[in-house]
Each structure stands twice: as structure tokens, then as C-alpha cells.
N, CA, C and O atoms as a GROMACS GRO file, in nm:
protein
  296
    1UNK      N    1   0.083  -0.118   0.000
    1UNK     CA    2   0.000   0.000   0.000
    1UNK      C    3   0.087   0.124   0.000
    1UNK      O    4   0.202   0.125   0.043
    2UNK      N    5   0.034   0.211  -0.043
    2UNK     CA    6   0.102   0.338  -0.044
    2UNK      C    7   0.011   0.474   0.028
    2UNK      O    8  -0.093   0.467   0.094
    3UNK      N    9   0.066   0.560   0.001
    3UNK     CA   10  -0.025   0.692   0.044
    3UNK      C   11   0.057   0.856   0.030
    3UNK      O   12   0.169   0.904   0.050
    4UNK      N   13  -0.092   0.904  -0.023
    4UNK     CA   14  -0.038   1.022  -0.100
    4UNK      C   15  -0.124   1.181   0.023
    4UNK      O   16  -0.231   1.201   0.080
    5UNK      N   17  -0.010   1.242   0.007
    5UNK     CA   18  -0.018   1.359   0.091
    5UNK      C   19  -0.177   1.418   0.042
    5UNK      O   20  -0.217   1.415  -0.074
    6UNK      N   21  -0.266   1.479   0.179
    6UNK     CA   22  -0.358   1.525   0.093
    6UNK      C   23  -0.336   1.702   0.085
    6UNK      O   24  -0.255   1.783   0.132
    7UNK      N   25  -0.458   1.709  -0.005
    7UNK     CA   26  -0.478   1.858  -0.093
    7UNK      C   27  -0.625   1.899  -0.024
    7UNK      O   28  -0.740   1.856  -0.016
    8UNK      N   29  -0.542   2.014   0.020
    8UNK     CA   30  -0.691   2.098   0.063
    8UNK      C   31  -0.756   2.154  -0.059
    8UNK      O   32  -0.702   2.220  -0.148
    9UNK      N   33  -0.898   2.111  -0.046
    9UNK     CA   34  -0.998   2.127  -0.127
    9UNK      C   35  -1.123   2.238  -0.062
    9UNK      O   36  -1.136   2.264   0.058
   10UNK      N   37  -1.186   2.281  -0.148
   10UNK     CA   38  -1.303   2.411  -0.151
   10UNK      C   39  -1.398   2.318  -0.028
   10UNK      O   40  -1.406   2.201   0.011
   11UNK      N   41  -1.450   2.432  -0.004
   11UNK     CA   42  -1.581   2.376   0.099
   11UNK      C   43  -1.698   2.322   0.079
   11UNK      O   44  -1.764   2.365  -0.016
   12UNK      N   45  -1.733   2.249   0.136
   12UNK     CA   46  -1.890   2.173   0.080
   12UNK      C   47  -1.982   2.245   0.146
   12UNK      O   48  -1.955   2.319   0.240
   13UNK      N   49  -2.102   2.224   0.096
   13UNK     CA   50  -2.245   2.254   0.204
   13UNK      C   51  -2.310   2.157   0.146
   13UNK      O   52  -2.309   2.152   0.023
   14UNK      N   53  -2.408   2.023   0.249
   14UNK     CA   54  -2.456   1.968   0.257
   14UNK      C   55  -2.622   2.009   0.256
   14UNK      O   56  -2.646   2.127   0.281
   15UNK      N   57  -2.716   1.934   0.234
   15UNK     CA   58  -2.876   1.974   0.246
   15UNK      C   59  -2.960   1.854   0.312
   15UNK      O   60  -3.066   1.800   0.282
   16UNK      N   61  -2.869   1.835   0.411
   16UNK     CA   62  -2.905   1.735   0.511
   16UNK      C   63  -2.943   1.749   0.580
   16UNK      O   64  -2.857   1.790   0.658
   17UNK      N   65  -3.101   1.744   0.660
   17UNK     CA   66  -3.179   1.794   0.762
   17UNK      C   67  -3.140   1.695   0.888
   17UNK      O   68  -3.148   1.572   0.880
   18UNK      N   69  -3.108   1.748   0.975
   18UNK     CA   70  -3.052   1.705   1.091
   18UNK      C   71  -3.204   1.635   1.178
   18UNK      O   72  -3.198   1.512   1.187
   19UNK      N   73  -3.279   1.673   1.214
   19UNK     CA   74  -3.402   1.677   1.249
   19UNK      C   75  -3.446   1.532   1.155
   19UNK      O   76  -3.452   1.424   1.213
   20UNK      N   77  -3.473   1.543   1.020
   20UNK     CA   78  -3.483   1.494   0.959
   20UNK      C   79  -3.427   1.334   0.967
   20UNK      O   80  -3.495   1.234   0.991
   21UNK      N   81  -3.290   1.342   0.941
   21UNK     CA   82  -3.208   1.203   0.979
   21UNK      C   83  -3.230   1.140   1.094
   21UNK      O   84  -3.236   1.018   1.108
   22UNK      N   85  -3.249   1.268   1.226
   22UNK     CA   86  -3.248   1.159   1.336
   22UNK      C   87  -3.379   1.100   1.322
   22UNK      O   88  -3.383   0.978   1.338
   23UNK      N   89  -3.475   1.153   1.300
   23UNK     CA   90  -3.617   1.091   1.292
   23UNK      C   91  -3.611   0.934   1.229
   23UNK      O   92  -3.643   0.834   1.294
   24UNK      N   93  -3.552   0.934   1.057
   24UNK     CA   94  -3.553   0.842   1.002
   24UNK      C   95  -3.505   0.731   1.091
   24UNK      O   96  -3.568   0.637   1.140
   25UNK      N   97  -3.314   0.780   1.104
   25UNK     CA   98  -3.283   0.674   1.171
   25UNK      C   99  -3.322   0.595   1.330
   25UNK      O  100  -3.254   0.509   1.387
   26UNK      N  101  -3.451   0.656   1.377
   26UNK     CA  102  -3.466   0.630   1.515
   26UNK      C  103  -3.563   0.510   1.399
   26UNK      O  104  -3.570   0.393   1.435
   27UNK      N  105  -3.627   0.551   1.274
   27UNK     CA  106  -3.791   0.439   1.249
   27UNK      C  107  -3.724   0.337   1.195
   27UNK      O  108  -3.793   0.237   1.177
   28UNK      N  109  -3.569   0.326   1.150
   28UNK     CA  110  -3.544   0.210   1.097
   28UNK      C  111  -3.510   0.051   1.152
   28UNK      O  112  -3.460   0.070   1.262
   29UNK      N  113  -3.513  -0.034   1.136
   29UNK     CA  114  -3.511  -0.168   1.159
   29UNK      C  115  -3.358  -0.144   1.181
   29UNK      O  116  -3.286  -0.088   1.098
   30UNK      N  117  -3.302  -0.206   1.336
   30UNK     CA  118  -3.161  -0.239   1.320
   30UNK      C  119  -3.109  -0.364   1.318
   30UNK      O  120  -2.990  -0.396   1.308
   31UNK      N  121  -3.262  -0.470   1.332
   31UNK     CA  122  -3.181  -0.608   1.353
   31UNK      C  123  -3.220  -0.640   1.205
   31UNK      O  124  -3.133  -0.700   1.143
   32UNK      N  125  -3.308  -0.618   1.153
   32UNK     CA  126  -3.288  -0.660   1.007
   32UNK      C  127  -3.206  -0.608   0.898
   32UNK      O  128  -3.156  -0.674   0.807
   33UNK      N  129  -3.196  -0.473   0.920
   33UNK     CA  130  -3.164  -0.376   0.797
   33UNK      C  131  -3.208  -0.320   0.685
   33UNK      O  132  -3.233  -0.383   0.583
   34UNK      N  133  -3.223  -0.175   0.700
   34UNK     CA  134  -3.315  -0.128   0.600
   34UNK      C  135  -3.214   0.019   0.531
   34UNK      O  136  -3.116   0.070   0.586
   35UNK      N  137  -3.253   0.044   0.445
   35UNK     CA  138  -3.211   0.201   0.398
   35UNK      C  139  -3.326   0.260   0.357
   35UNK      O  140  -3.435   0.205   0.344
   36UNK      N  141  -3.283   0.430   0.328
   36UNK     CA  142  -3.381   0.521   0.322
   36UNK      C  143  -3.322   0.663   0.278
   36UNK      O  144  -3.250   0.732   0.350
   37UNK      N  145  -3.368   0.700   0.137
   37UNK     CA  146  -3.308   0.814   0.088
   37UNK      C  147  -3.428   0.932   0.130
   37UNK      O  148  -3.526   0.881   0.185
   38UNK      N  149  -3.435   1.064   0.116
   38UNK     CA  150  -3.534   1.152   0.110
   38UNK      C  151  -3.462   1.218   0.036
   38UNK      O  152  -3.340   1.227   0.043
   39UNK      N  153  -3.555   1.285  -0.063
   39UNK     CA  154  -3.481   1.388  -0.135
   39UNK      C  155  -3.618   1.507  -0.136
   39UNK      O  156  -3.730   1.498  -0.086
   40UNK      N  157  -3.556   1.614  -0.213
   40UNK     CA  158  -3.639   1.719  -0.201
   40UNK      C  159  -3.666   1.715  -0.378
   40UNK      O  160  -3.585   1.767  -0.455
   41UNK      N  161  -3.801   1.638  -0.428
   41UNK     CA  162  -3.785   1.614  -0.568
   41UNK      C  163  -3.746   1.766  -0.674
   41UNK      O  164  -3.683   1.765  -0.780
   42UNK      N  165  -3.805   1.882  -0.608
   42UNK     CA  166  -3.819   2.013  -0.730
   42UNK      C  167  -3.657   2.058  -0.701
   42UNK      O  168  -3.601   2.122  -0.790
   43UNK      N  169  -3.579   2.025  -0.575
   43UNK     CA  170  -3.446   2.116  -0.592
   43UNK      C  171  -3.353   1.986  -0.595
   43UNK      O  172  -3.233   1.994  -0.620
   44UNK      N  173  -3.408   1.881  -0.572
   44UNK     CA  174  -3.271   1.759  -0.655
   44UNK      C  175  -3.194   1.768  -0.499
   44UNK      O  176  -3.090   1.702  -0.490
   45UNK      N  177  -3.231   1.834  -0.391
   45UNK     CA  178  -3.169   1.806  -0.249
   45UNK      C  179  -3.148   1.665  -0.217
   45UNK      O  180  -3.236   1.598  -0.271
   46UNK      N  181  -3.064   1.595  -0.150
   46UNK     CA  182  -3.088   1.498  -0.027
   46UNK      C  183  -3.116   1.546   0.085
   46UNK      O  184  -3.031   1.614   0.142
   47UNK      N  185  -3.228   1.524   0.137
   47UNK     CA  186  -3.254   1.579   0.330
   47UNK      C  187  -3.191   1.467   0.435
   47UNK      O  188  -3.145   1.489   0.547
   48UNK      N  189  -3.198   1.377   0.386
   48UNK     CA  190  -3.197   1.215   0.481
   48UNK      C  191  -3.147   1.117   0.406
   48UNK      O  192  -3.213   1.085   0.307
   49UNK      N  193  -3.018   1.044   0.436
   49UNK     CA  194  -2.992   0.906   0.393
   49UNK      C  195  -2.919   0.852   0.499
   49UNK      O  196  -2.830   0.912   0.560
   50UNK      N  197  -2.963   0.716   0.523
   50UNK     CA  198  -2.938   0.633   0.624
   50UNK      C  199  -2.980   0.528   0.584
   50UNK      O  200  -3.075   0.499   0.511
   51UNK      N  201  -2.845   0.421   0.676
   51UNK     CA  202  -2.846   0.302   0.611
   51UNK      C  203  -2.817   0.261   0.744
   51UNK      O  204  -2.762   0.331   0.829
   52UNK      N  205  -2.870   0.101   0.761
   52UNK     CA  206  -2.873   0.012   0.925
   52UNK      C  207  -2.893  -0.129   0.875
   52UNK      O  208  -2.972  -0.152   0.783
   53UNK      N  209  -2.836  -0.204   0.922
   53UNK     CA  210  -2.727  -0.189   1.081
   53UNK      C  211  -2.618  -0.073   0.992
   53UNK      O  212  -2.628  -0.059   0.870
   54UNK      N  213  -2.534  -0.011   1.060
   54UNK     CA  214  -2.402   0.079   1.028
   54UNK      C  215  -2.337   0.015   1.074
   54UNK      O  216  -2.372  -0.081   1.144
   55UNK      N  217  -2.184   0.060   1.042
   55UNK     CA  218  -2.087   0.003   1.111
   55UNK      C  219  -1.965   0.108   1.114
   55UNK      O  220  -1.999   0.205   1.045
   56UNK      N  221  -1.835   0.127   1.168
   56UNK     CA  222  -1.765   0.237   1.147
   56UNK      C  223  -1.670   0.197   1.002
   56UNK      O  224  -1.638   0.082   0.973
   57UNK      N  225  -1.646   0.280   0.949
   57UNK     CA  226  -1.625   0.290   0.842
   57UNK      C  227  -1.429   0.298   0.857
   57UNK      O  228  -1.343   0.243   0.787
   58UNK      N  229  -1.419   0.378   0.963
   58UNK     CA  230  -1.256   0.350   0.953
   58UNK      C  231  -1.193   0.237   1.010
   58UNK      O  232  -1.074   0.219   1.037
   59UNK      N  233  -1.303   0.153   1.026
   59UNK     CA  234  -1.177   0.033   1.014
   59UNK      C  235  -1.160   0.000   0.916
   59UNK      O  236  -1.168  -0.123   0.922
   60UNK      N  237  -1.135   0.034   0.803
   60UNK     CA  238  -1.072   0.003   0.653
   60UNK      C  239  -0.989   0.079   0.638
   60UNK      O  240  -0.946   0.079   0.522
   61UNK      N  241  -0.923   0.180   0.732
   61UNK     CA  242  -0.899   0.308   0.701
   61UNK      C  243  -0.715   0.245   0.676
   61UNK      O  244  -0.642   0.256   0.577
   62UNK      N  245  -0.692   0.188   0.795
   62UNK     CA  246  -0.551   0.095   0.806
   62UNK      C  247  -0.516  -0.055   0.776
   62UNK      O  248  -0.411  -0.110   0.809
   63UNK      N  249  -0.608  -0.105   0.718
   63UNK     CA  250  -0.646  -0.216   0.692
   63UNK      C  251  -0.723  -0.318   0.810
   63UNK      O  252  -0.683  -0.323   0.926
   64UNK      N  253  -0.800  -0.369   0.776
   64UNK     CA  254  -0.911  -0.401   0.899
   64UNK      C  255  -0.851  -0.545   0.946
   64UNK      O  256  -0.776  -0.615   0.878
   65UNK      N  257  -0.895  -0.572   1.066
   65UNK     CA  258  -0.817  -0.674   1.146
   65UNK      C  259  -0.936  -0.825   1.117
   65UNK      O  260  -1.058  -0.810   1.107
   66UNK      N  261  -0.879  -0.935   1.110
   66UNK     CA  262  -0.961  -1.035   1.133
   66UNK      C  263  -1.053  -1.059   1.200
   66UNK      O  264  -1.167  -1.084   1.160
   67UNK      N  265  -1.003  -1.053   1.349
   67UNK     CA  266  -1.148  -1.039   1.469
   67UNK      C  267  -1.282  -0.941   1.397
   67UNK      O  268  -1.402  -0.970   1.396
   68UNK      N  269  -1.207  -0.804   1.334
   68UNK     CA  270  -1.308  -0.677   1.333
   68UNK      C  271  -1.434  -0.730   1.173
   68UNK      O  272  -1.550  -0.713   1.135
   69UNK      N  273  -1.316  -0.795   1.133
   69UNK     CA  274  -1.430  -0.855   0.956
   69UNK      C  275  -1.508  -0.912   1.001
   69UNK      O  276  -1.628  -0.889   0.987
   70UNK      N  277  -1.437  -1.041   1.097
   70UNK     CA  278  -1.546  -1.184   1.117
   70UNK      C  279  -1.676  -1.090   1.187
   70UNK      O  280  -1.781  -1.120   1.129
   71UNK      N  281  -1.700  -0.978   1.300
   71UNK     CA  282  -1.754  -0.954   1.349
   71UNK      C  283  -1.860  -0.887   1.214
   71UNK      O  284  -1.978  -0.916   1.191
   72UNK      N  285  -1.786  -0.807   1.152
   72UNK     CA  286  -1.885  -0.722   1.045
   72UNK      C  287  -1.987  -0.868   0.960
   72UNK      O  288  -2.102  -0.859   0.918
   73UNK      N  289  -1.915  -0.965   0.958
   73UNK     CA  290  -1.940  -1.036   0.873
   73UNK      C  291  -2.098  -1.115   0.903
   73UNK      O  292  -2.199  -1.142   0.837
   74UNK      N  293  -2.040  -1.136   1.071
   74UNK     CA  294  -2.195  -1.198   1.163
   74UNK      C  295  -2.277  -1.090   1.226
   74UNK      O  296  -2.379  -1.120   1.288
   0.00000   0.00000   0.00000
């Protein structure tokens, strides 16, 4: 593996309703798993996307450990 210095980049603004997400993610199923986009159809926004079960995402960040897969895995 390798790795390359990063580059500061311009600023984002998101159209993600905070209010919004937590709502969704409190109605979703966590032992089964569900997702759920909202968008705002006339301005092409996303308000809400959430996806469950989650999991943290940086353990891929250094390469992920055996114990941590098998667990993602079950």
C-alpha cells in the first residue's frame, strides 16, 4: 500500500436535515436492515440518507483486522 499527501480542497455545504435524519434513523429496523433516501424532488436536495445496521467505516482506514471482519461479517 502506499499513500499520497492530501490537498486541501473548496468547501462543501450539505442539504441534510438534521431533524430529519435523526427521525428516520430512530424508524429504521436495526436487527434486520433497512435504507432510506429523502430527497427534495423540485431542488434535486438529499434531506436524509441512512443506512442500518451501520458500522464504522474507519476500520478500513488501516487495513481491517480479522477479529473486526469476522464480526462485520456476523
Amino acid at each position: 500500500l502506499s499513500t499520497t499527501q492530501s490537498v486541501a480542497g473548496q468547501d462543501m455545504r450539505t442539504t441534510l436535515d438534521l431533524e430529519l435524519q435523526q427521525s428516520v434513523y430512530q424508524r429504521l429496523s436495526m436487527e434486520q436492515g433497512a435504507a432510506a433516501v429523502i430527497m427534495d424532488a423540485k431542488k434535486g436536495e438529499v434531506l436524509s440518507y441512512v443506512s442500518t445496521p451501520g458500522f464504522d467505516s474507519n476500520l478500513f482506514a488501516n487495513g481491517i483486522s480479522k477479529k473486526d471482519w469476522d464480526s462485520l461479517l456476523n
